[in-house]
N, C-alpha and C positions, 0 to 999 in steps of 0.2 A: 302532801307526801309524794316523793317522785316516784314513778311507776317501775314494778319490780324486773328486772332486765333477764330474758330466760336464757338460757344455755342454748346453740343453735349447734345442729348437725347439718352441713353442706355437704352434699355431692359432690366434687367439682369436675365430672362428667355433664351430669346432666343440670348443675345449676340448681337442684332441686333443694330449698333450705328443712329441713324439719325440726321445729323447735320442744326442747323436751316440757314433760307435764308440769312436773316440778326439778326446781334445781338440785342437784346433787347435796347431800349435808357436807360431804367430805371428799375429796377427792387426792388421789398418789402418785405425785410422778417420781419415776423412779429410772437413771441409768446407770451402768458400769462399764468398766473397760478390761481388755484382758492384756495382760505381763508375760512374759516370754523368763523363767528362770535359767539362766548359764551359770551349771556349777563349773567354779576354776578351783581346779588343787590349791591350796595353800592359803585361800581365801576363805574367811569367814564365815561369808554368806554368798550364797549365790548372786550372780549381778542381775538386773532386771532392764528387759526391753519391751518397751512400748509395742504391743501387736496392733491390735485395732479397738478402736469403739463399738460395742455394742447399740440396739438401736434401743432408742428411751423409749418408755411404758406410761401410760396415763391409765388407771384404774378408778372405778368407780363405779356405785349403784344406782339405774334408777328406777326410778318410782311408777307406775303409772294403775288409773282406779278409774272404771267406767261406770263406777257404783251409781254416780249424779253424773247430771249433763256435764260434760267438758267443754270449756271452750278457751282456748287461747289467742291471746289478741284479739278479744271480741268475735272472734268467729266458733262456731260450734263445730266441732271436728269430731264429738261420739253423743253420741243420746244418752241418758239412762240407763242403764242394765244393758246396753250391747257389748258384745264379745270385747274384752279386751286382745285378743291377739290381733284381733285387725291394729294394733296401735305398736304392739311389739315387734309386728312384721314390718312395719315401717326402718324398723332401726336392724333387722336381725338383717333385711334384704341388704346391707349393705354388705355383706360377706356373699354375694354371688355375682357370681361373673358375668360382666356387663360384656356384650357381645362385641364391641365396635374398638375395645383394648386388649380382652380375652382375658382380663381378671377384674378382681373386684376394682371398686373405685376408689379410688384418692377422696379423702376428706377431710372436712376443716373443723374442729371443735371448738367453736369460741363462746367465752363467758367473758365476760367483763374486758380484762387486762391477758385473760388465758386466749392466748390461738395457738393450737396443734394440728398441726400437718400431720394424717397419719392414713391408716388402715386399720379396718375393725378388725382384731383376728381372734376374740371369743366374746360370746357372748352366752352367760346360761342364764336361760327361763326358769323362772318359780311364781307358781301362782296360789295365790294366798287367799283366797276369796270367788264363792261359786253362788249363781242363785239356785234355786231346787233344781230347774232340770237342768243343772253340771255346768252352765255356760262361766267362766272364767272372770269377773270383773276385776280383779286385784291382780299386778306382779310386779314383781322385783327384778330388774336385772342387772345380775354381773357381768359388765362390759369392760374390754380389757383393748387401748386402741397401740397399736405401735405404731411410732415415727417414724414416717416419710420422706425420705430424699434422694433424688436420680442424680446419677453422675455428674450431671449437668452443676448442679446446685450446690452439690459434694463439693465441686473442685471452687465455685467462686468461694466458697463460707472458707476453706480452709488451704495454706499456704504450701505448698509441700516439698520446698526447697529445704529440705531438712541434709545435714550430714551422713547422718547414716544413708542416705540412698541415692541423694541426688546432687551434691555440692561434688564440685570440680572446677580444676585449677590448669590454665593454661598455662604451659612453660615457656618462659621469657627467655631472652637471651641472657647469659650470665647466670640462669637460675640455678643453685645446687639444692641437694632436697634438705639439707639443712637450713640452707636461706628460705625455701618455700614453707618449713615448719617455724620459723623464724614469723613468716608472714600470716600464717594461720594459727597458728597456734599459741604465738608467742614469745617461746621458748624454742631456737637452733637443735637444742639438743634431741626433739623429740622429733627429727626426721624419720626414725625406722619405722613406725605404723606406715608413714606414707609409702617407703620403700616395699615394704612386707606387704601390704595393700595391692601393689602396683607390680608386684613383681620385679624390685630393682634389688640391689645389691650396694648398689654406689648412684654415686649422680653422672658415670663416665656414658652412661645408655642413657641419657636426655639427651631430648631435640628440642628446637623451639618450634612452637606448637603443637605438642604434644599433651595432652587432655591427661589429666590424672584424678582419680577418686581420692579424695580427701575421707578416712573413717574419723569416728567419734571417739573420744577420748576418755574412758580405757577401750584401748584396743586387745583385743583378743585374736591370736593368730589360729585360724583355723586348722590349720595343718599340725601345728606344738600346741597347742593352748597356752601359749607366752600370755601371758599380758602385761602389754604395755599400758601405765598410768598417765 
């Protein structure tokens, strides 16, 4: 029988791995994102715009019982009847602030095929189990970890040349903003977002090399709430 693989809590400050007593039964991850609603007169429904992602959640309990000797990995890490909070303090201290970044630490949850980058940000104690004089050997905890990622990591995982904020179009020689919605879009006739976008009127105020914001299509004119399809 292959030997049973534990769930590991990493620091990645101090490298320190702490592996849990027992595995979790069940574990939640859980993200969403939030929508931006533009009500347009004359429209149906509101239009909807992509705001941002929220950060994803990993939930779950666990277990720990100082009732019998513990040992993981062949090593004994509690005796008998001693205090189980020395074992919960292990996992709560990762919600304090390490001195050398000025907040808690960055950590890795991995079980098996699961690795989460994250931050502990709740964790409630319940203890389930006392010997006569009150010492604690049983608790549960709900541990609640959120997903980790600096800017840095932000910008490789995801592409951000998107239309609505950062696509633009240099003007060529000969270009009119029909022929440049021609080139972008398609369709010649759906030059006015680019106009309306850019502040044109006509294509008689192009230069060549002149930068233009390219909007997403339906355009919504800020100033009328026109929309263009």
């Amino acid at each position: 029988m292959p030997n049973l693989e534990k769930a590991v809590i990493t620091n990645t400050i101090t490298q320190v791995s702490t592996p849990v007593m027992f595995n979790p039964t069940d574990y939640t991850v859980s993200q969403d994102i939030n929508y931006a609603k533009a009500a347009v007169p004359g429209l149906s429904q509101p239009l909807l715009q992509f705001v941002n992602g929220n950060v994803p959640t990993l939930d779950m309990e666990l277990f720990l019982d100082t009732n019998e000797t513990v040992q993981v990995n062949g090593k004994t890490i509690a005796s008998a009847g001693s205090d189980v909070r020395a074992l919960t303090q292990q996992i709560t201290n990762l919600m304090v602030i390490d001195p050398t970044t000025h907040a808690p630490p960055v950590v890795v949850f991995a079980w098996s095929s699961l690795s989460f980058t994250c931050v502990l940000s709740r964790a409630a104690q319940k203890f389930v189990m006392f010997l006569p004089d009150g010492t604690p050997v049983r608790a549960r905890l709900q541990v609640q970890f959120q997903g980790y990622a600096d800017a840095t990591s932000e910008a490789k995982e995801i592409k951000r040349q998107t239309a609505d904020y950062s696509k633009s179009y240099t003007v060529a020689q000969g270009d009119t903003l029909s022929k440049i919605a021609g080139t972008v879009y398609g369709d010649p006739t759906l030059w006015r977002p680019i106009g309306m976008n850019n502040g044109l009127d006509d294509s008689i105020n192009l230069t060549v090399g002149q930068q233009l914001l390219i909007p997403k299509l339906p355009y919504q004119n800020p100033e009328t709430g026109e929309v263009v399809q």
